[in-house]
Jmol script that loads the backbone (N, CA, C; Angstrom):
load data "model"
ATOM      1  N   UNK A   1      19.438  -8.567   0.875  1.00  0.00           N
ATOM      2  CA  UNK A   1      18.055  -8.104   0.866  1.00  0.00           C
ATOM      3  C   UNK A   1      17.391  -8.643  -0.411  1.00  0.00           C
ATOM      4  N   UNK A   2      16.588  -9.224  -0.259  1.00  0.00           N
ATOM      5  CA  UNK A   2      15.687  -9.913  -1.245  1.00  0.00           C
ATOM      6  C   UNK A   2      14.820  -9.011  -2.179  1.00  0.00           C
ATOM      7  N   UNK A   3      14.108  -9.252  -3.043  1.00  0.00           N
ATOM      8  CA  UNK A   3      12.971  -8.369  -3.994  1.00  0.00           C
ATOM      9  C   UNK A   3      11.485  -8.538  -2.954  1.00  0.00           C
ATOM     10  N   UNK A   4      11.321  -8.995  -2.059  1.00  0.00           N
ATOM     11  CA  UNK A   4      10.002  -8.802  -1.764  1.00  0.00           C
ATOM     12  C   UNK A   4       9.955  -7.994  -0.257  1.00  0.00           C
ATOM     13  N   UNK A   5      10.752  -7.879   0.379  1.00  0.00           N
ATOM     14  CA  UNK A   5      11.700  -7.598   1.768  1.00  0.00           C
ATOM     15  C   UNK A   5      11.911  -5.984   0.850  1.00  0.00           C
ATOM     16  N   UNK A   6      11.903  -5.634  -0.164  1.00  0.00           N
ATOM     17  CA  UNK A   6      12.372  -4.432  -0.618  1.00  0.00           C
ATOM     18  C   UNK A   6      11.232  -4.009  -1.101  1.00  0.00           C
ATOM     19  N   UNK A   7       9.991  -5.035  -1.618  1.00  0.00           N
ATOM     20  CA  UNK A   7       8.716  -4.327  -2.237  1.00  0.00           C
ATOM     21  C   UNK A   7       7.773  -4.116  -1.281  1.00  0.00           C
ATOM     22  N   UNK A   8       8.442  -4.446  -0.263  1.00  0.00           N
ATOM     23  CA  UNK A   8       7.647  -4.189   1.435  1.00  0.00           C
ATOM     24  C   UNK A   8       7.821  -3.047   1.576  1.00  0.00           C
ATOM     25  N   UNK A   9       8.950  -2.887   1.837  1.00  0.00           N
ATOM     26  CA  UNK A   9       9.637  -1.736   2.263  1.00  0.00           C
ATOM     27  C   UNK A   9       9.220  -0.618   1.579  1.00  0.00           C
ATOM     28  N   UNK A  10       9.399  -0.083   0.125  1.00  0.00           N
ATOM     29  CA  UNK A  10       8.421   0.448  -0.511  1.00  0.00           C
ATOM     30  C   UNK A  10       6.854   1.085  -0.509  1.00  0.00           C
ATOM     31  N   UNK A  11       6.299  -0.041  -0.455  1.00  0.00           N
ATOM     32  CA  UNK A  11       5.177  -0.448   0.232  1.00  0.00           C
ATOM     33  C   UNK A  11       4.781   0.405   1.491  1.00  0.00           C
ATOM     34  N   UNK A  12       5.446   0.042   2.443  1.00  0.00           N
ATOM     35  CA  UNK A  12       5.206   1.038   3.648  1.00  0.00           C
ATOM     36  C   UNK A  12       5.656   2.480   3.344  1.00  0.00           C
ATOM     37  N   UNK A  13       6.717   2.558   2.940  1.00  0.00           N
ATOM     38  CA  UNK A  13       6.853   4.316   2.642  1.00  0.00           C
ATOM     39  C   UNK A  13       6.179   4.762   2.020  1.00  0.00           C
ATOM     40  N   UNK A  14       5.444   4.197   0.906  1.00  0.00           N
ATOM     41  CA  UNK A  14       4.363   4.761   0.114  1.00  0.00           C
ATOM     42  C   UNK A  14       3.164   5.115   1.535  1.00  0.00           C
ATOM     43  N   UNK A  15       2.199   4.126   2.003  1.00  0.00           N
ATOM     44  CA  UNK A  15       1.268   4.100   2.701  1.00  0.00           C
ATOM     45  C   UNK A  15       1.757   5.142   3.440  1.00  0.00           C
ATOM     46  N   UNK A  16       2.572   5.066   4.355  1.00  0.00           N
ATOM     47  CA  UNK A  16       3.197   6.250   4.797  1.00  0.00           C
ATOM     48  C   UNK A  16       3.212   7.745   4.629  1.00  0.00           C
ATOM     49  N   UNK A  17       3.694   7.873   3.488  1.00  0.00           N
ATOM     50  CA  UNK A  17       3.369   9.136   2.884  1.00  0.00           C
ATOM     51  C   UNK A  17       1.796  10.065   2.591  1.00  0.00           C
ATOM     52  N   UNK A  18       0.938   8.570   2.237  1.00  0.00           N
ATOM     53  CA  UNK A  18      -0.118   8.920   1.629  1.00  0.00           C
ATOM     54  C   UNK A  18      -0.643   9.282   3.239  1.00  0.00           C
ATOM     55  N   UNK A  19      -0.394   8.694   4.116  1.00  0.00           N
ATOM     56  CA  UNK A  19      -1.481   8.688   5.444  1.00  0.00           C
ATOM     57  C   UNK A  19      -0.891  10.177   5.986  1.00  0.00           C
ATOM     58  N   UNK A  20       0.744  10.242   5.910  1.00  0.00           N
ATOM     59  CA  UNK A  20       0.840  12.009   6.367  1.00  0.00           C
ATOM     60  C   UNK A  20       0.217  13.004   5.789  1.00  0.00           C
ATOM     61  N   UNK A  21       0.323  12.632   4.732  1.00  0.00           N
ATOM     62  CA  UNK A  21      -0.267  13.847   3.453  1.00  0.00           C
ATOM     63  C   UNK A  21      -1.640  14.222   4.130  1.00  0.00           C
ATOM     64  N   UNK A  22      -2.453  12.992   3.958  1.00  0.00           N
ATOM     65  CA  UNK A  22      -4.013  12.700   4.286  1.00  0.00           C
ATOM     66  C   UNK A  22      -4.544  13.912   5.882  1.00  0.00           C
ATOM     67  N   UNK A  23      -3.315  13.125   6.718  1.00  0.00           N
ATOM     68  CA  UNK A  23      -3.412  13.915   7.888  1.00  0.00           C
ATOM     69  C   UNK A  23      -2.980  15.877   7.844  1.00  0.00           C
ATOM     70  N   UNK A  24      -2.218  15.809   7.023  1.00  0.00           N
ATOM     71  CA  UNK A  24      -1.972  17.041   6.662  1.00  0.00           C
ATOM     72  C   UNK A  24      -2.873  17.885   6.141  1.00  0.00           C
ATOM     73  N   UNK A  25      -3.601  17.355   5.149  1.00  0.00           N
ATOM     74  CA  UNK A  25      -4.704  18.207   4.384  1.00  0.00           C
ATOM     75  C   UNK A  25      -6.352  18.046   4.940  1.00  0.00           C
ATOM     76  N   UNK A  26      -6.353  17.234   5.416  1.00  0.00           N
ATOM     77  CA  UNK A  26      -7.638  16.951   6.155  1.00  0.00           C
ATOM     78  C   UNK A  26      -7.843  17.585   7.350  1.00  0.00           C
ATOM     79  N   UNK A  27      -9.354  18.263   7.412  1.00  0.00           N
ATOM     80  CA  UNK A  27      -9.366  19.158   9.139  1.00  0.00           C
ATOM     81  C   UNK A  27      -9.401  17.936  10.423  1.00  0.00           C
ATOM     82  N   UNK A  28      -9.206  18.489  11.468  1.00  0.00           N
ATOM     83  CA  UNK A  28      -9.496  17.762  12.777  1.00  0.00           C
ATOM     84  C   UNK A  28     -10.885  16.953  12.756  1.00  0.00           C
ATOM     85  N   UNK A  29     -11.925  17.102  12.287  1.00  0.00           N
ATOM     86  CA  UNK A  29     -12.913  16.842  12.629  1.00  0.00           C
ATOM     87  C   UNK A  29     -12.662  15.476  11.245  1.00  0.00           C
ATOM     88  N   UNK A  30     -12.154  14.930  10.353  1.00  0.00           N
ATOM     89  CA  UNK A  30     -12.083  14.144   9.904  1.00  0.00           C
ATOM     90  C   UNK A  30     -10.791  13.123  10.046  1.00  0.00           C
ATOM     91  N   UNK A  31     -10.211  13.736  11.081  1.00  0.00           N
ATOM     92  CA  UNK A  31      -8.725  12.538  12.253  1.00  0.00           C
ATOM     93  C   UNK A  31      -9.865  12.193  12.894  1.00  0.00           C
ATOM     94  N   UNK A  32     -10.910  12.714  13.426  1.00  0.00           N
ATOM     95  CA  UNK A  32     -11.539  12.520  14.903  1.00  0.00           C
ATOM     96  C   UNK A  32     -12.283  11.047  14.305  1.00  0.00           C
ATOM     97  N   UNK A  33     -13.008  11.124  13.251  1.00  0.00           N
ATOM     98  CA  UNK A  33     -13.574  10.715  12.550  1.00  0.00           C
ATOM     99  C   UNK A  33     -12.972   9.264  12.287  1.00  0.00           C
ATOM    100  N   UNK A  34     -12.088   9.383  11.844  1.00  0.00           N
ATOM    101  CA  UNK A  34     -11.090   7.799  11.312  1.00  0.00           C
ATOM    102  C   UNK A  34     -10.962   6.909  12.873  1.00  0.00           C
ATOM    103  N   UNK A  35      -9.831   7.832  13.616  1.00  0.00           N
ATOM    104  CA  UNK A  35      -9.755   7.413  14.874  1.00  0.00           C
ATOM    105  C   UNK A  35     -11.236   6.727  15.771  1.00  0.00           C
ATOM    106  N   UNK A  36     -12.470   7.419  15.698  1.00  0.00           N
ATOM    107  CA  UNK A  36     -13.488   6.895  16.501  1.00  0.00           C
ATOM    108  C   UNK A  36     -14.016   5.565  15.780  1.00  0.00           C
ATOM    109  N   UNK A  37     -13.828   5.476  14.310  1.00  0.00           N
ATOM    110  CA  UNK A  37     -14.230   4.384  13.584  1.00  0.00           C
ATOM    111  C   UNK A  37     -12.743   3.237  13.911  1.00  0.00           C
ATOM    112  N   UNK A  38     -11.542   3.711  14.133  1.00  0.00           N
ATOM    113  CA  UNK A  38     -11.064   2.572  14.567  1.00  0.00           C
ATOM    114  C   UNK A  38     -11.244   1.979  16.016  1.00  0.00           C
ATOM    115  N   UNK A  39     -11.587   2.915  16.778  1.00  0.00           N
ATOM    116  CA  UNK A  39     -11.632   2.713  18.472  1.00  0.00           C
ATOM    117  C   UNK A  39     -13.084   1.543  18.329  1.00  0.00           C
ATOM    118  N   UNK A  40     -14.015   1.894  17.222  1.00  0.00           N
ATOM    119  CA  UNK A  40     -15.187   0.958  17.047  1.00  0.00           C
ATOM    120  C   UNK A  40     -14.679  -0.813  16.396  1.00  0.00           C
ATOM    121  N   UNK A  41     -14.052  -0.435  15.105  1.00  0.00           N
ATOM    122  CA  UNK A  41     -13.570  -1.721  14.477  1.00  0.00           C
ATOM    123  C   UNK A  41     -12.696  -2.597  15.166  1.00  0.00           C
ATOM    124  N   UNK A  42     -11.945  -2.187  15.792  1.00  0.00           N
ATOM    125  CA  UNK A  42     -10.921  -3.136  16.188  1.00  0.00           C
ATOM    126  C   UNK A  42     -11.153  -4.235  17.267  1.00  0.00           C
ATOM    127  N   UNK A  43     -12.521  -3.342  18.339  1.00  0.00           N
ATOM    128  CA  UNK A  43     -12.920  -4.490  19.162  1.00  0.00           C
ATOM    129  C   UNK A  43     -13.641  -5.512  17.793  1.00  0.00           C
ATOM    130  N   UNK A  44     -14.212  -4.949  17.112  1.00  0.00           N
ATOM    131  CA  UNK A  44     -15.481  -5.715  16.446  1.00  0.00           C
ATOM    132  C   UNK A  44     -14.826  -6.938  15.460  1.00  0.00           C
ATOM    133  N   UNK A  45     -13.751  -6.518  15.095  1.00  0.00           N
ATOM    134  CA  UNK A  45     -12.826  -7.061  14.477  1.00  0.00           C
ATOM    135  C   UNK A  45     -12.708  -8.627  15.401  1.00  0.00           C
ATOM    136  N   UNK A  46     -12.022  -8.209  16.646  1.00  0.00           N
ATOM    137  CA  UNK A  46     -11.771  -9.422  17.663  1.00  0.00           C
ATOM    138  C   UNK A  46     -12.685 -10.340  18.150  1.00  0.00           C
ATOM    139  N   UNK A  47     -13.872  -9.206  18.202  1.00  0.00           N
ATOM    140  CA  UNK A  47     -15.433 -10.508  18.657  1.00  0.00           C
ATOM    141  C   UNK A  47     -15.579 -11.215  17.360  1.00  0.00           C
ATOM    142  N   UNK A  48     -15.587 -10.574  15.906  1.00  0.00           N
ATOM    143  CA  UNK A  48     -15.978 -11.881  15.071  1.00  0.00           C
ATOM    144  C   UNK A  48     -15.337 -12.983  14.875  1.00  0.00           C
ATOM    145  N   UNK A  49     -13.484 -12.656  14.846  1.00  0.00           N
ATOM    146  CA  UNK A  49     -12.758 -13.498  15.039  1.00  0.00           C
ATOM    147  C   UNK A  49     -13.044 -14.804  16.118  1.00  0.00           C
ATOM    148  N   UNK A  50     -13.365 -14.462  17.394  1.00  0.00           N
ATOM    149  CA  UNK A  50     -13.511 -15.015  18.471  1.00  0.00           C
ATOM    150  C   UNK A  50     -14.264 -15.624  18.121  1.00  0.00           C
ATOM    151  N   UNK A  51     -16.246 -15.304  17.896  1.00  0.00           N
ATOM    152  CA  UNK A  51     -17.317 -15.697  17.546  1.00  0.00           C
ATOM    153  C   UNK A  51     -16.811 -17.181  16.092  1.00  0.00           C
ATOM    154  N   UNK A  52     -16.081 -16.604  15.029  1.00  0.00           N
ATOM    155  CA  UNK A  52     -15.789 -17.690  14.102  1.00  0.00           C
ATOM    156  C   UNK A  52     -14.845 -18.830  14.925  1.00  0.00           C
ATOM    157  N   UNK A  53     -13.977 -18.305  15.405  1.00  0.00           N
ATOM    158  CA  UNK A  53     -13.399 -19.786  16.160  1.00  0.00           C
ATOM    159  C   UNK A  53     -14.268 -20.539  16.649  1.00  0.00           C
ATOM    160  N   UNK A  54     -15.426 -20.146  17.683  1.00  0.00           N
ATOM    161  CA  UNK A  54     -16.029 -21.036  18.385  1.00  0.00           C
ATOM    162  C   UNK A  54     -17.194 -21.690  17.875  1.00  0.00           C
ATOM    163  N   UNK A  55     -17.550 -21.101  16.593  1.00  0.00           N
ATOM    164  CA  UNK A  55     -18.715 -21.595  15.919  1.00  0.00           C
ATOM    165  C   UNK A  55     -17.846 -22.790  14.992  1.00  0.00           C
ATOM    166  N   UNK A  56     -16.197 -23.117  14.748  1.00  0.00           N
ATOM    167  CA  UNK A  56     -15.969 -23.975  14.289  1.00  0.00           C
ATOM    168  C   UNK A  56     -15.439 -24.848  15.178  1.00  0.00           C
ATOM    169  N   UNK A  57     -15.919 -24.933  16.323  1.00  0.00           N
ATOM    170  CA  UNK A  57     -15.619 -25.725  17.187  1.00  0.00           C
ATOM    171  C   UNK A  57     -13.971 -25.806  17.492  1.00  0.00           C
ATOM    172  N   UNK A  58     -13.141 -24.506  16.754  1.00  0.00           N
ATOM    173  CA  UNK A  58     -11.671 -25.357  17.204  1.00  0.00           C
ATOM    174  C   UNK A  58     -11.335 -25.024  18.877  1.00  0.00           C
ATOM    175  N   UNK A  59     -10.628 -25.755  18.822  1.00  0.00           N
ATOM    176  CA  UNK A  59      -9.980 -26.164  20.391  1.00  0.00           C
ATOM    177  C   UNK A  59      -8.682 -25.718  20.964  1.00  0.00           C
ATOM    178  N   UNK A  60      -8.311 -24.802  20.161  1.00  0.00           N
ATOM    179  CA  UNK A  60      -6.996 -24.111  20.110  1.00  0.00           C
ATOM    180  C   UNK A  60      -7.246 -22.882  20.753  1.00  0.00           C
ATOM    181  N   UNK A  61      -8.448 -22.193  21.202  1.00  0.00           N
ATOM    182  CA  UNK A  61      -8.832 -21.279  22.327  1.00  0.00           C
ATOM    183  C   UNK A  61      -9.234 -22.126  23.595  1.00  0.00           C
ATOM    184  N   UNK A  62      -8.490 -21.811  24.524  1.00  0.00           N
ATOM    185  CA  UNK A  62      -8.471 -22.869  25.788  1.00  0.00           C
ATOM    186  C   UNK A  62      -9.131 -22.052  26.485  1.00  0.00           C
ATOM    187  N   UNK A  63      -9.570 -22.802  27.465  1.00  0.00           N
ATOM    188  CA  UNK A  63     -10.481 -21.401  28.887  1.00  0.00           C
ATOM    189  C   UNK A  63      -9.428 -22.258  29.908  1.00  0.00           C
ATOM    190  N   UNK A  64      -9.771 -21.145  31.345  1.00  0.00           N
ATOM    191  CA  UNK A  64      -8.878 -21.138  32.289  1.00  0.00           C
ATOM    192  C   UNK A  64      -9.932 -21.763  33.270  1.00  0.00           C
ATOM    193  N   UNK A  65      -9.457 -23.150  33.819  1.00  0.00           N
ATOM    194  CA  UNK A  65      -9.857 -23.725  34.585  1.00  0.00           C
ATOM    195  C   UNK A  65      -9.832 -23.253  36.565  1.00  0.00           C
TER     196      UNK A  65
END
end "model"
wireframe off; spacefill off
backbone 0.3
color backbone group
């Protein structure tokens, strides 16, 4: 096991912790809150992605003939 494979690892148990905690002390109405802002970002996330590929013309997104 390497030093960065271990500062990962770390890494996630920390985030981890902090996000149970978070969920722990925080009411329902601020889970509802995170969750509806990700159900929003993640498409929005994929259209800009999409939108930047095609505005650089690459050719590595194929369409189906």
């Amino acid at each position: 096991m390497n030093i960065q494979s271990t500062v990962k690892r770390i890494t996630a148990i920390i985030a981890g912790g902090i996000f149970i905690a978070a969920a722990y002390y925080l009411s329902a109405d601020s889970f509802m809150s995170f969750f509806r802002a990700g159900l929003f970002l993640i498409p929005t996330a994929f259209f800009v992605y999409m939108i930047q590929k095609m505005a650089k013309g690459d050719d590595s997104v194929q369409t189906v003939r």
